[in-house]
C-alpha positions in Angstrom: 0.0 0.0 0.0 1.3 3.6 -0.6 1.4 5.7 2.2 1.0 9.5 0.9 2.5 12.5 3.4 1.6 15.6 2.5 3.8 18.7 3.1 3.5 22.3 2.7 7.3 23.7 0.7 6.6 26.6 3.2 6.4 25.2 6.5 7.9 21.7 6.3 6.9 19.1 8.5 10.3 17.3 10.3 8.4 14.3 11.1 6.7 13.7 8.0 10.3 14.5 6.2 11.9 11.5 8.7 8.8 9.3 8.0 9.6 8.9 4.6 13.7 9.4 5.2 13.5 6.3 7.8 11.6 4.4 4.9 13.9 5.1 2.2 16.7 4.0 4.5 14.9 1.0 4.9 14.8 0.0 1.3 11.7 1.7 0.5 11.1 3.5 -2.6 9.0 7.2 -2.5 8.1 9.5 -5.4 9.1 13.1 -4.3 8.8 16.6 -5.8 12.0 17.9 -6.9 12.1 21.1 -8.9 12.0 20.0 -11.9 9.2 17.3 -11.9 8.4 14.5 -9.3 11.6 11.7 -9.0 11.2 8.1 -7.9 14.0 8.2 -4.9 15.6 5.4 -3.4 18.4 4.4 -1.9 21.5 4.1 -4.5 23.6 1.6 -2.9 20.9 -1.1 -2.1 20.8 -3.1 -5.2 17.3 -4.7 -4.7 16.2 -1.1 -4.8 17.5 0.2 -7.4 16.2 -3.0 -9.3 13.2 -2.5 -7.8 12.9 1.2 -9.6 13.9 -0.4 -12.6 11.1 -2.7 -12.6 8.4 0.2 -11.7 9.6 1.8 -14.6 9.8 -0.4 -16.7 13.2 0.9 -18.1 16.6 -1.2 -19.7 19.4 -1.7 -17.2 21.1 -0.2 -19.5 20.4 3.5 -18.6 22.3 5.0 -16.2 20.2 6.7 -13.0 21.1 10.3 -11.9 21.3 10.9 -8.1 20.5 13.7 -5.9 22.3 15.6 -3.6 22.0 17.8 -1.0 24.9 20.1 -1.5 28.2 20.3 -3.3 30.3 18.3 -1.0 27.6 15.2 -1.3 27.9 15.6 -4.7 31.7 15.7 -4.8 32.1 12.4 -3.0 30.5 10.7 -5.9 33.3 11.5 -8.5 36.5 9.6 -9.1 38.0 13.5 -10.1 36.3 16.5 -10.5 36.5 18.1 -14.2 37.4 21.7 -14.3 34.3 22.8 -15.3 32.3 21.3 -12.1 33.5 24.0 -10.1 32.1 27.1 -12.0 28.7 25.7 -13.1 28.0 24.3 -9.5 28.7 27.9 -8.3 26.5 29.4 -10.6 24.0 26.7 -10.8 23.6 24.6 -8.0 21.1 24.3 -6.3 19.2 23.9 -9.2 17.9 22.0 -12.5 21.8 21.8 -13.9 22.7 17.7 -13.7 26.5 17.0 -14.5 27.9 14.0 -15.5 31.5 13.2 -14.0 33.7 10.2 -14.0 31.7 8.1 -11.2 33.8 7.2 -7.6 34.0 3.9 -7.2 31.8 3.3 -4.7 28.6 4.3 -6.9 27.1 1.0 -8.2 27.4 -0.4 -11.7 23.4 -0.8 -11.5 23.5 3.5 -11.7 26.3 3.8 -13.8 25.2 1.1 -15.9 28.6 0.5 -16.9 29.6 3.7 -18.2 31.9 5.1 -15.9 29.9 7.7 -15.3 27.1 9.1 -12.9 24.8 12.0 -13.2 24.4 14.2 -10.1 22.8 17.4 -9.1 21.8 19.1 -6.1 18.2 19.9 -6.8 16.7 23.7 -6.1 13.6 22.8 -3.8 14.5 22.7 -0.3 11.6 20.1 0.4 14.1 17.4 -1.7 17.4 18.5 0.0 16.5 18.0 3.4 14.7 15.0 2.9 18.3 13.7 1.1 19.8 15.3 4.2 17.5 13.2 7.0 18.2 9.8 5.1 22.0 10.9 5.1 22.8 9.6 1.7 22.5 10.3 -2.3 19.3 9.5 -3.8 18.4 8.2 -6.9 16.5 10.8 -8.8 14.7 9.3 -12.0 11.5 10.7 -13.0 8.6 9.6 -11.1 6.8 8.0 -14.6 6.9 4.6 -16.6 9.3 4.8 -19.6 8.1 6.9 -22.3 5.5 8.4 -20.0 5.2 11.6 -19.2 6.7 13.1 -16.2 4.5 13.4 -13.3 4.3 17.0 -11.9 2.0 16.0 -8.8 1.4 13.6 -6.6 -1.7 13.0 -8.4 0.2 12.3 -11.5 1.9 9.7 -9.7 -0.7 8.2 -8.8 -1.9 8.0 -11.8 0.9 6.2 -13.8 2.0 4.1 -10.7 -1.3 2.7 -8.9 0.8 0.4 -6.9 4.2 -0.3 -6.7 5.3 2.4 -4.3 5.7 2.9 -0.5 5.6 6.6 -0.3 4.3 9.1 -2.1 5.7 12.7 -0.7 3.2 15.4 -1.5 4.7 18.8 -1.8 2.2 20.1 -4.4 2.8 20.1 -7.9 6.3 21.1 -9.3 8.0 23.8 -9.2 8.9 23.3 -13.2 7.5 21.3 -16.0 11.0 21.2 -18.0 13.2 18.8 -16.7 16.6 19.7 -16.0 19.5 20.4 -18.1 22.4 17.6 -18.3 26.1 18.8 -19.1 28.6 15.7 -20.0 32.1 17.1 -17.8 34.4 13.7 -18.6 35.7 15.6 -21.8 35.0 18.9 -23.6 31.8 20.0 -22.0 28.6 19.3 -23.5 24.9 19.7 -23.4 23.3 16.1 -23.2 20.0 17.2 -22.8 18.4 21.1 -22.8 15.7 21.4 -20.4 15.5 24.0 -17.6 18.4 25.5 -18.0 19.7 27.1 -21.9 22.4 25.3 -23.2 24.4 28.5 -23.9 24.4 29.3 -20.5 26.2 26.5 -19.1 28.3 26.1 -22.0 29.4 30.0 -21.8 28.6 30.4 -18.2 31.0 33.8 -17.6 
């Protein structure tokens, strides 16, 4: 059964926040509002749980999952090195829709890299998402919260709608902040823009 917590962005709700936190910590999977669109979040380095995501979304091992942070520093310990460019965009970016892919530390999973190398991390702009990463006191996996090829859900609703079942939590911070996904910049060789979505590609690519 899906449990669904409700909280307001403006006066967030500690308990509700460590409900879901103690949850995901357990191995429990919860669709979140990010500030982009809602995410499917779960805990990166329990396998059965990111196989479990997988399976809700009916999406190829193949792909790589980004992961969320809740500041720099989190982000940072994901990376084998960090490329010169990380520095200035997560200054001028972060928080915020900006995900960068960096050469991926060891200790992130193969099931998120999916053999590339590489992970995609950002530290998302709604506060409601970093300090729910912050109570369960790890990265979190931060695929959108839709079956593959569906569209992203921007409220809980949404979710609802495209995952009747399947899911433990369901935290209900309203509908999203932004309908455009976010913007992905490759950093493991000459920068480039993956994917335009929040942010214009000109502006991380000339960010001075």
């Amino acid at each position: 059964m899906t449990v669904v917590v409700r909280v307001e962005a403006a006066r967030l709700s500690r308990s509700a926040i460590e409900r879901v936190a103690r949850g995901i910590r357990a191995g429990q999977v919860a669709a979140i509002p990010t500030d982009t669109v809602y995410g499917l979040a779960g805990d990166p380095f329990q396998p059965a749980v990111v196989e479990r995501i997988f399976r809700l979304k009916g999406r190829a091992e193949e792909k790589p999952i980004l992961l969320l942070a809740a500041s720099r520093q989190q982000a940072e310990t994901l990376a084998a090195r960090l490329p010169e460019a990380f520095a200035v965009l997560a200054a001028r970016f972060w928080p915020g829709p900006l995900t960068m892919i960096v050469p991926a530390s060891p200790r992130v999973p193969w099931a998120i890299t999916a053999g590339t190398g590489t992970v995609a991390v950002r530290v998302p702009g709604a506060v409601l998402t970093r300090e729910l990463i912050r109570a369960a006191g790890r990265p979190l996996t931060g695929t959108s919260a839709n079956r593959s090829g569906g569209r992203a859900a921007e409220s809980a609703a949404e979710v609802r709608e495209q995952f009747p079942e399947g899911l433990d939590w369901i935290l209900d911070g309203g509908p999203a902040r932004g309908s455009a996904p976010s913007t992905i910049v490759d950093l493991t060789g000459t920068p480039r823009v993956v994917r335009e979505g929040a942010i214009r590609a000109e502006a991380v690519l000339c960010p001075g």
